[in-house]
Backbone as JSON, one array per atom type, in Angstrom:
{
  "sequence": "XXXXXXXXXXXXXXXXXXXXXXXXXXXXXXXXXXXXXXXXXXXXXXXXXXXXXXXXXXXXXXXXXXXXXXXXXXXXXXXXXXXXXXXXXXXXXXXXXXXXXXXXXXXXXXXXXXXXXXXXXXXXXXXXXXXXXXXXXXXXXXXXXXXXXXXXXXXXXXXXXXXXXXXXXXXXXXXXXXXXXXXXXXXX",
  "N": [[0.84, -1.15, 0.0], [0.79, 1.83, -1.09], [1.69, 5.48, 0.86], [0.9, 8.67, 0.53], [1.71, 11.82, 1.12], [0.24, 14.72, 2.2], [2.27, 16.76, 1.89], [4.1, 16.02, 0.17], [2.31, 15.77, -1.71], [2.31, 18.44, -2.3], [4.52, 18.98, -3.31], [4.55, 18.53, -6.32], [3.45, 21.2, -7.06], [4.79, 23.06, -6.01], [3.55, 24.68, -3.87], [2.99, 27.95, -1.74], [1.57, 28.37, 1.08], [-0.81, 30.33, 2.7], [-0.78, 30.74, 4.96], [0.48, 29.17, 8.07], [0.69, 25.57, 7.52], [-0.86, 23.49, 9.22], [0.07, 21.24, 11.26], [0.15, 17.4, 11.5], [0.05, 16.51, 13.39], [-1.03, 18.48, 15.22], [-2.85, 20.44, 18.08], [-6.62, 19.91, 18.68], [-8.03, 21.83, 18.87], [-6.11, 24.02, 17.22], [-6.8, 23.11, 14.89], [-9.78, 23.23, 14.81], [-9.67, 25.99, 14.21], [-8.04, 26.7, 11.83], [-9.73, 25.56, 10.56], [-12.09, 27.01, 10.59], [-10.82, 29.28, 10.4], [-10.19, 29.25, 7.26], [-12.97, 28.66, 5.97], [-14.03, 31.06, 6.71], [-12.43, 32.77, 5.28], [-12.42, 32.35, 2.74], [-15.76, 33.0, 2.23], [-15.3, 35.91, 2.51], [-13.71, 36.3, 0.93], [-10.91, 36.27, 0.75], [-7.08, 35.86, -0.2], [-5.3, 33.23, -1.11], [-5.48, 29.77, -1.31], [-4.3, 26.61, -1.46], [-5.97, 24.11, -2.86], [-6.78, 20.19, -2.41], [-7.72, 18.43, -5.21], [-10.31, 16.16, -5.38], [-12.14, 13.1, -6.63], [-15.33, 11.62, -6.93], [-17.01, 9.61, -8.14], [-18.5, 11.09, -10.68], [-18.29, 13.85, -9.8], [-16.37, 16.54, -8.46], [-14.58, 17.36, -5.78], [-13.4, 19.46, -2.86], [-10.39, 19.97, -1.16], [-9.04, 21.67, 1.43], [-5.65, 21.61, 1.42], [-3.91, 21.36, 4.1], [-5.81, 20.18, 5.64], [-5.82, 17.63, 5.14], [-4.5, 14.63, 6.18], [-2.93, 12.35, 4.77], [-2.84, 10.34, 1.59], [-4.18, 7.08, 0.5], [-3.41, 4.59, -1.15], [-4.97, 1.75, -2.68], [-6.43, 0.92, 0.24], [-7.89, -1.43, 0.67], [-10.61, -2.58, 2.34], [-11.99, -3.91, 5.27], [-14.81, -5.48, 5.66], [-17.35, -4.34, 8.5], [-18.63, -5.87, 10.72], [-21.91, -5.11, 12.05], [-22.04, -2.46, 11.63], [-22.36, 0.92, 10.73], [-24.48, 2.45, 7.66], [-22.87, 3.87, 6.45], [-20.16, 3.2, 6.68], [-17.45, 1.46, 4.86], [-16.16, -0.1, 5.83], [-13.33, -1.09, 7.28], [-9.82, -0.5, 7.4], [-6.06, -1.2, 8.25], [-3.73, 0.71, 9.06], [-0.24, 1.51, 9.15], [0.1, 1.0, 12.68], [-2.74, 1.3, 13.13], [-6.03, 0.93, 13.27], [-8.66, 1.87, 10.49], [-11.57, 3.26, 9.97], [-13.31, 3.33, 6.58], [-14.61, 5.48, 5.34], [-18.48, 5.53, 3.53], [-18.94, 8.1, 0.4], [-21.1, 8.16, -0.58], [-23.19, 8.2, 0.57], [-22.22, 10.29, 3.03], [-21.77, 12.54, 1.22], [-23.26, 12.25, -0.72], [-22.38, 11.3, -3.52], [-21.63, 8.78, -5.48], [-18.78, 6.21, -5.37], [-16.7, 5.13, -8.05], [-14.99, 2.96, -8.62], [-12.42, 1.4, -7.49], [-11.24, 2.28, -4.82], [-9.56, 5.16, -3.05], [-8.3, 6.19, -0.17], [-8.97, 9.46, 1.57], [-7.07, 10.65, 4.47], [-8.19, 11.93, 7.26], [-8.71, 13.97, 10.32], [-11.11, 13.92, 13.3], [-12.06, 15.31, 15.74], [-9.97, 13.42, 17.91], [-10.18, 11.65, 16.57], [-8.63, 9.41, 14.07], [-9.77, 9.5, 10.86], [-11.06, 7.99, 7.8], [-12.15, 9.22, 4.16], [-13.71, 7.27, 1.27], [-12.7, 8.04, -2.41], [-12.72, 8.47, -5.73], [-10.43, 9.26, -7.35], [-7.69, 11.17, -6.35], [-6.91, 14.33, -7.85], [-5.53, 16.82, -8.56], [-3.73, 19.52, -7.05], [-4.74, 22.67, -6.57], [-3.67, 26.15, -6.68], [-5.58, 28.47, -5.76], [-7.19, 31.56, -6.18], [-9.44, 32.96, -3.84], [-11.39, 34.9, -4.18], [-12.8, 33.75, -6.4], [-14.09, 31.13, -5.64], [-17.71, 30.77, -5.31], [-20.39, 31.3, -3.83], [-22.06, 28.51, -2.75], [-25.08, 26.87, -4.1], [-27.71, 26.61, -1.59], [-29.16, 24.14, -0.14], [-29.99, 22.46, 1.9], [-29.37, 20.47, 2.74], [-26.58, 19.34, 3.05], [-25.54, 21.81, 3.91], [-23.45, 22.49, 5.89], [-21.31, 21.65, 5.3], [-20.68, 22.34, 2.67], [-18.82, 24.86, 1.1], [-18.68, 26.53, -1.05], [-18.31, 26.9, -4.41], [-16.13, 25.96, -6.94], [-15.86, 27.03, -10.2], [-13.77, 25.19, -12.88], [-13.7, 25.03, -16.23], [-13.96, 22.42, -17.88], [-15.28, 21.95, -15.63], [-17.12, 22.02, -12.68], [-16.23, 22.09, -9.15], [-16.59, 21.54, -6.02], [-16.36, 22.84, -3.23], [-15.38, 21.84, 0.22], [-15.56, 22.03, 3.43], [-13.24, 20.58, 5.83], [-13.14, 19.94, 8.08], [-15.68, 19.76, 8.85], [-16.75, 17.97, 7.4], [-15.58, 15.24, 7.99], [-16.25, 15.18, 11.04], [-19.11, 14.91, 10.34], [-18.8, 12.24, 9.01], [-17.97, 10.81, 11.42], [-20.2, 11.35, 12.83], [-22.11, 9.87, 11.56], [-20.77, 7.61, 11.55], [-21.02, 6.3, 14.27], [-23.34, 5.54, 14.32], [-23.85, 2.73, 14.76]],
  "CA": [[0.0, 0.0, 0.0], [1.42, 3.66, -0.96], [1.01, 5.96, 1.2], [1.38, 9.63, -0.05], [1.34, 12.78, 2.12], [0.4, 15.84, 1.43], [3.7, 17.77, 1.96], [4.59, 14.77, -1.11], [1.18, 16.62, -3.43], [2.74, 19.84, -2.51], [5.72, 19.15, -4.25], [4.07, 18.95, -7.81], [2.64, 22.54, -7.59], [5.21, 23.83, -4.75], [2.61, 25.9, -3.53], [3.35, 28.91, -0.78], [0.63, 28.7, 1.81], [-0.69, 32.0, 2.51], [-0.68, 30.63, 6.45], [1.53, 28.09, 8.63], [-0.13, 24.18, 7.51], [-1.33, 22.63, 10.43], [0.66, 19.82, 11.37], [-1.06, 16.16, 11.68], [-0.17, 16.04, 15.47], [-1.71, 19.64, 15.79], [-3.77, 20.12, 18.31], [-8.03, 19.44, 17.72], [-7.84, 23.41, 18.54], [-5.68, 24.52, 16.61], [-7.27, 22.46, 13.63], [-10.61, 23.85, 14.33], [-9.26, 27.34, 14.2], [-7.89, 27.12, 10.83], [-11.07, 25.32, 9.49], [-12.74, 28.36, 10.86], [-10.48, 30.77, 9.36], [-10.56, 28.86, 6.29], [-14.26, 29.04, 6.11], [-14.13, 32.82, 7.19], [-11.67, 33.62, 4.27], [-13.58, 32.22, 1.75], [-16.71, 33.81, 2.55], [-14.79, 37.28, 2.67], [-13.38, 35.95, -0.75], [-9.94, 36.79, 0.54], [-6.38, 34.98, -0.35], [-5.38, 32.3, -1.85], [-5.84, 28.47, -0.96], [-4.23, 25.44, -2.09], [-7.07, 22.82, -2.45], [-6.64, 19.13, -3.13], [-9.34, 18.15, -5.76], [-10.35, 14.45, -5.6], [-13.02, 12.97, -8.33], [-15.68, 11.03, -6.95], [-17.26, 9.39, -9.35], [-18.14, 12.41, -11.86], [-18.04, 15.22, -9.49], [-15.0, 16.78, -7.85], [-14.33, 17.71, -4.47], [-12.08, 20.04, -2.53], [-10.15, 20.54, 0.13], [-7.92, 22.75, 2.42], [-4.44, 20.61, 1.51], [-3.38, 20.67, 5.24], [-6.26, 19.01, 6.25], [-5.74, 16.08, 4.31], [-3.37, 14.06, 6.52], [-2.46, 11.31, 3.93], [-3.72, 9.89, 0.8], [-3.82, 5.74, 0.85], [-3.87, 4.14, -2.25], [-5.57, 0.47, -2.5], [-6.78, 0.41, 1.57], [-8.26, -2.71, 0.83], [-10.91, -2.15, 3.2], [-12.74, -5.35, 5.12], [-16.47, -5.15, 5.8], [-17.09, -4.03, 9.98], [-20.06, -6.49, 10.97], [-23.12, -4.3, 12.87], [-21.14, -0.51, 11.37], [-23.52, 1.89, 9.97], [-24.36, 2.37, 6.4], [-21.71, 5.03, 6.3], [-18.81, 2.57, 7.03], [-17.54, 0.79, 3.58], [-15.1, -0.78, 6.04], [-12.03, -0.51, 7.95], [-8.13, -0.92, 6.74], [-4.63, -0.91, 8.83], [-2.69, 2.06, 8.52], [0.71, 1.3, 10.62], [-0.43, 0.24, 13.55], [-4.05, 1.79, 13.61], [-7.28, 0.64, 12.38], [-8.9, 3.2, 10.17], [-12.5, 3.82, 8.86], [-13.74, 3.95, 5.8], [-16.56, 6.18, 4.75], [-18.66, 6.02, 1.76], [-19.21, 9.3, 0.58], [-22.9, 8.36, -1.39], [-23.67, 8.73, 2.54], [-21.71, 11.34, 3.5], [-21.67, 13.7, 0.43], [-24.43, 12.07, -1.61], [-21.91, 11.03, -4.26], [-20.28, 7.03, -5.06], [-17.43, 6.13, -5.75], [-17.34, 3.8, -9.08], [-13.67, 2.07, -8.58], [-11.38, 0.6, -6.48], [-11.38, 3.36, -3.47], [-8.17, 5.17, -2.36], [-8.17, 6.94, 1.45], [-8.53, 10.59, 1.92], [-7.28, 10.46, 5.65], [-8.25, 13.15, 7.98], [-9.12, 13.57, 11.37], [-12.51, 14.62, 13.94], [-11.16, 15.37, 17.56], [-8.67, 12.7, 18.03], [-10.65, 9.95, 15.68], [-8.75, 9.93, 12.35], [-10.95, 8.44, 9.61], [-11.15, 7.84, 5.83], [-13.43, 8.87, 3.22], [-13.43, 7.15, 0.06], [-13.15, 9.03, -3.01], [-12.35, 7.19, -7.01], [-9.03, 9.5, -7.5], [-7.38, 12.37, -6.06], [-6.77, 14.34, -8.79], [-4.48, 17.55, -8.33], [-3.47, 20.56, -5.92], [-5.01, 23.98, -7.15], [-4.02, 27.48, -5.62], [-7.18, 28.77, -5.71], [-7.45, 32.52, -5.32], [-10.56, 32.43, -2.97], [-12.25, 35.63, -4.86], [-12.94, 32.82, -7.44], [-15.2, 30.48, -5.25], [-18.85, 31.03, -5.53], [-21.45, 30.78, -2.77], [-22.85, 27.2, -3.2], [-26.85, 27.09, -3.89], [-28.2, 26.58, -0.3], [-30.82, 23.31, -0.53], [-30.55, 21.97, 3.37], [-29.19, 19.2, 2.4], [-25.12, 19.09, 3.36], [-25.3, 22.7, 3.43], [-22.66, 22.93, 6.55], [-20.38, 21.12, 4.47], [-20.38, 22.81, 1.55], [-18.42, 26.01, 1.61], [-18.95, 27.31, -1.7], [-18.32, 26.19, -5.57], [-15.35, 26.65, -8.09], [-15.76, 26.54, -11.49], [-12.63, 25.2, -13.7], [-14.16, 24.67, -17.14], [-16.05, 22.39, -18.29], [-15.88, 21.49, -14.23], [-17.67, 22.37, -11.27], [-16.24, 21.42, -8.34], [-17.85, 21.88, -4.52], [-15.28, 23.68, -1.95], [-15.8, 21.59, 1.24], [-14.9, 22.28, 4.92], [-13.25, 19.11, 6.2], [-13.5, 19.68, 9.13], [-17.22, 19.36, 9.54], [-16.62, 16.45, 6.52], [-15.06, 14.47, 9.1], [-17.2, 14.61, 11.99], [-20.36, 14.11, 9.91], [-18.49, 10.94, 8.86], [-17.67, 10.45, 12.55], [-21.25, 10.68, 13.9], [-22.78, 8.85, 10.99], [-20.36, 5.78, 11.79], [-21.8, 6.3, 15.39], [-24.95, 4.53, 13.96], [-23.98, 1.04, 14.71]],
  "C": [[0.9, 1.23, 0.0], [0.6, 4.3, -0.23], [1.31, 7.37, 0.91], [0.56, 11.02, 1.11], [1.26, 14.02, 1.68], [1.33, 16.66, 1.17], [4.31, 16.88, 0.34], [3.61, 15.71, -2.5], [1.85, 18.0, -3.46], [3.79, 19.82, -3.16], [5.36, 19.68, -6.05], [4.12, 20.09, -7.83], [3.69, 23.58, -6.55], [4.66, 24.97, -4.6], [3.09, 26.62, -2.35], [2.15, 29.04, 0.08], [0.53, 30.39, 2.26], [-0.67, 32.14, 4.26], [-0.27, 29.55, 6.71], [-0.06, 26.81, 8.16], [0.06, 24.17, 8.57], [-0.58, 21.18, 10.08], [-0.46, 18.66, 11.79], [-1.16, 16.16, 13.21], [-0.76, 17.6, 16.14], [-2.56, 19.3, 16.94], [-5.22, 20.07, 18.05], [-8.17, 20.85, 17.52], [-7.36, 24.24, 17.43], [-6.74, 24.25, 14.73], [-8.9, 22.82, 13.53], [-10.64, 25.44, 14.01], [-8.89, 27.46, 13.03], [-8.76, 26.78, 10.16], [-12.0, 26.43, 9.26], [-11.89, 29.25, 9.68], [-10.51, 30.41, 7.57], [-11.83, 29.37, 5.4], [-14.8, 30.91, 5.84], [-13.43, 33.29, 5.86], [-12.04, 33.52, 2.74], [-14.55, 32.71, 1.42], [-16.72, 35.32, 2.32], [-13.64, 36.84, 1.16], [-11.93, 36.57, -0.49], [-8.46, 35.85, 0.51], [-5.8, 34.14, -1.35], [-5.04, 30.92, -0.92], [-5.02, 27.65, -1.92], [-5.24, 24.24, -1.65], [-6.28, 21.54, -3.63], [-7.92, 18.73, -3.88], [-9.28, 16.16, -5.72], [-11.79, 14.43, -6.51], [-13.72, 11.82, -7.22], [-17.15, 10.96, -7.93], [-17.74, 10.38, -10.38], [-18.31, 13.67, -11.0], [-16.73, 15.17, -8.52], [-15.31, 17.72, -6.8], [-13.69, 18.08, -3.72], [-12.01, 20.37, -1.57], [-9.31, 21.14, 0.31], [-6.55, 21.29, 1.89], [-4.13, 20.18, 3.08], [-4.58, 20.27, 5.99], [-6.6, 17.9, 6.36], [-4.35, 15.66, 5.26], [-2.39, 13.09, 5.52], [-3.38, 10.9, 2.81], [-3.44, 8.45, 0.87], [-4.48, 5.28, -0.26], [-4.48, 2.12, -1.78], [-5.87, -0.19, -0.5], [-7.35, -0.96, 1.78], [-9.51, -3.02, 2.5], [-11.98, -3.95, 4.11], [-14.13, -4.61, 5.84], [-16.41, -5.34, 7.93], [-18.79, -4.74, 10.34], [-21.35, -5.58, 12.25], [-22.74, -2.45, 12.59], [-22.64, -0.12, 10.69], [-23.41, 2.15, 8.42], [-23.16, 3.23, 6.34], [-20.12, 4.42, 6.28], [-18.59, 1.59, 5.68], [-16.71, -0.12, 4.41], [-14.38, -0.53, 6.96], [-10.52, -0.76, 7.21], [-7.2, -0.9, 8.26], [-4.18, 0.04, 8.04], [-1.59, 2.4, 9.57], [0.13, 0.38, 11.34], [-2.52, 0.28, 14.15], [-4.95, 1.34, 12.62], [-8.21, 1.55, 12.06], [-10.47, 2.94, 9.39], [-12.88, 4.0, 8.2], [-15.21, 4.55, 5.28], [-16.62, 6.8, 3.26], [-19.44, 7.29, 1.66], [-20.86, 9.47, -0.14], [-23.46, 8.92, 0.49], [-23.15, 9.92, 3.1], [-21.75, 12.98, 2.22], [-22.67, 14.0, -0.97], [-23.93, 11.77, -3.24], [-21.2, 9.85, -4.15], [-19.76, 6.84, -5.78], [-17.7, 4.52, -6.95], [-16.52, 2.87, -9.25], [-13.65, 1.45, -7.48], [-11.28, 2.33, -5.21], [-9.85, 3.82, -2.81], [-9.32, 5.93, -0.9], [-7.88, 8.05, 1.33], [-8.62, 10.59, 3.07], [-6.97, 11.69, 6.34], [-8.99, 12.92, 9.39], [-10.42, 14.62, 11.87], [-11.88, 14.44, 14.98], [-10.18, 14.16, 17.53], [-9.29, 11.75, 17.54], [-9.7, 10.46, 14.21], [-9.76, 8.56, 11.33], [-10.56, 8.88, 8.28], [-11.93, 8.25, 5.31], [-12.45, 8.76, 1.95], [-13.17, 7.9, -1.11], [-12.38, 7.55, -4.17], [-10.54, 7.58, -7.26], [-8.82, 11.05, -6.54], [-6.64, 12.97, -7.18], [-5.59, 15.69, -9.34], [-4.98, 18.53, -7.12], [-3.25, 21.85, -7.02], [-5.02, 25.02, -6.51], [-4.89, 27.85, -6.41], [-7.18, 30.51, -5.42], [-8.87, 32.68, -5.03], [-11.44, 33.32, -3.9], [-12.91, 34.56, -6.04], [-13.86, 31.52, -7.23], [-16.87, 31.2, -4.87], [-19.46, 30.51, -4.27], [-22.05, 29.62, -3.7], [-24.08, 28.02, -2.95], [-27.26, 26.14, -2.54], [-29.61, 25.65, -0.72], [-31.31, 22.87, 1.05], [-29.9, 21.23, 3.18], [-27.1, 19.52, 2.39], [-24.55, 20.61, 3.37], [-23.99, 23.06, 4.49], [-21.32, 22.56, 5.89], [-20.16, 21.89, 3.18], [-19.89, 24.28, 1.92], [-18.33, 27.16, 0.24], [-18.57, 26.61, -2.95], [-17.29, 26.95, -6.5], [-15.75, 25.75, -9.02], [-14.54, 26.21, -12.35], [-13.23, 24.57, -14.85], [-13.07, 23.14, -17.28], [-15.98, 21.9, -16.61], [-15.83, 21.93, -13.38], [-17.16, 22.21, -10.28], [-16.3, 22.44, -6.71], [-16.4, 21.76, -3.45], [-16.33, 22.8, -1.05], [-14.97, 21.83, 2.26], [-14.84, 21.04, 5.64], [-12.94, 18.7, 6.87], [-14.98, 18.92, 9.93], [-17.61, 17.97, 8.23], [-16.51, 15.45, 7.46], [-15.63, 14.59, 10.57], [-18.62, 14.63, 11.69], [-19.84, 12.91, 9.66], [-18.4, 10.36, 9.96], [-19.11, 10.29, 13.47], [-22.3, 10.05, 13.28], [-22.5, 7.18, 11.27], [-20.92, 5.25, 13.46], [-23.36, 5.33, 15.71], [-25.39, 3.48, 14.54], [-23.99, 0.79, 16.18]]
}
């Protein structure tokens, strides 16, 4: 199993954060503080962002780079007997047993392959969600994301919408990605 880190995607595009990444061993504080300001800077359309885009199955999906801890190619995930629909599974990762969540549940989109690991954490749980590929790392200047259309429906999650012809893809906050995945797997 490869495992590829984001400081590894940042190489392609050697992007210049426009603020210190959050380290993985941050604390949960710190890591809701930049989701916040994240959030906040977007909104106020100010900056620029490096987002990782991942592709599940035809729409694309983006995040903050440093809050992607790792990407995990072929997790090979095994089925968690009494888990909640939300759980495709679990894997090893090192020594820790990790999570996977399908995102038709979590983001209302499924995955049509073989499933890598976008691994990120909710207070000290880290978890997985599936996605088909991760697909590159785009500075983003924020003036350039669009208020998403507001339905009810995953609206805390969604943080607004870039367009990169011919594709759409849906700015998420993954922070609150990751503990909707965390209190959907709660289910079981």
């Amino acid at each position: 199993m490869r495992r590829c880190h984001p400081e590894e995607m940042r190489l392609v595009v050697t992007p210049v954060l426009p603020s210190p990444a959050i380290r993985p061993d941050a604390p949960d504080g710190a890591r809701r503080t930049a989701a916040a300001r994240f959030r906040d800077r977007v909104r106020a359309r100010l900056g620029v962002q490096d987002l990782l885009v991942a592709r599940v199955g035809r729409e694309r999906f983006a995040f903050p780079v440093e809050a992607i801890e790792e990407l995990v190619e072929s997790p090979r995930p095994r089925p968690v007997p009494g888990a909640s629909a939300a759980v495709i599974g679990a894997f090893a990762l090192g020594d820790a047993l990790m999570s996977l969540y399908d995102p038709a549940v979590v983001l209302g989109a499924g995955i049509e392959g073989e499933p890598l690991a976008l691994v990120m954490r909710s207070g000290s749980r880290r978890l997985a969600l599936a996605v088909d590929d991760a697909e590159d790392v785009l500075r983003v200047d924020l003036s350039e994301v669009r208020d998403a259309p507001r339905s009810g429906r995953d609206d805390d999650l969604v943080i607004g919408v870039l367009w990169r012809r011919p594709v759409l893809i849906t700015v998420l906050d993954a922070l609150a990605v990751a503990a909707a995945c965390s209190s959907l797997g709660q289910g079981h």
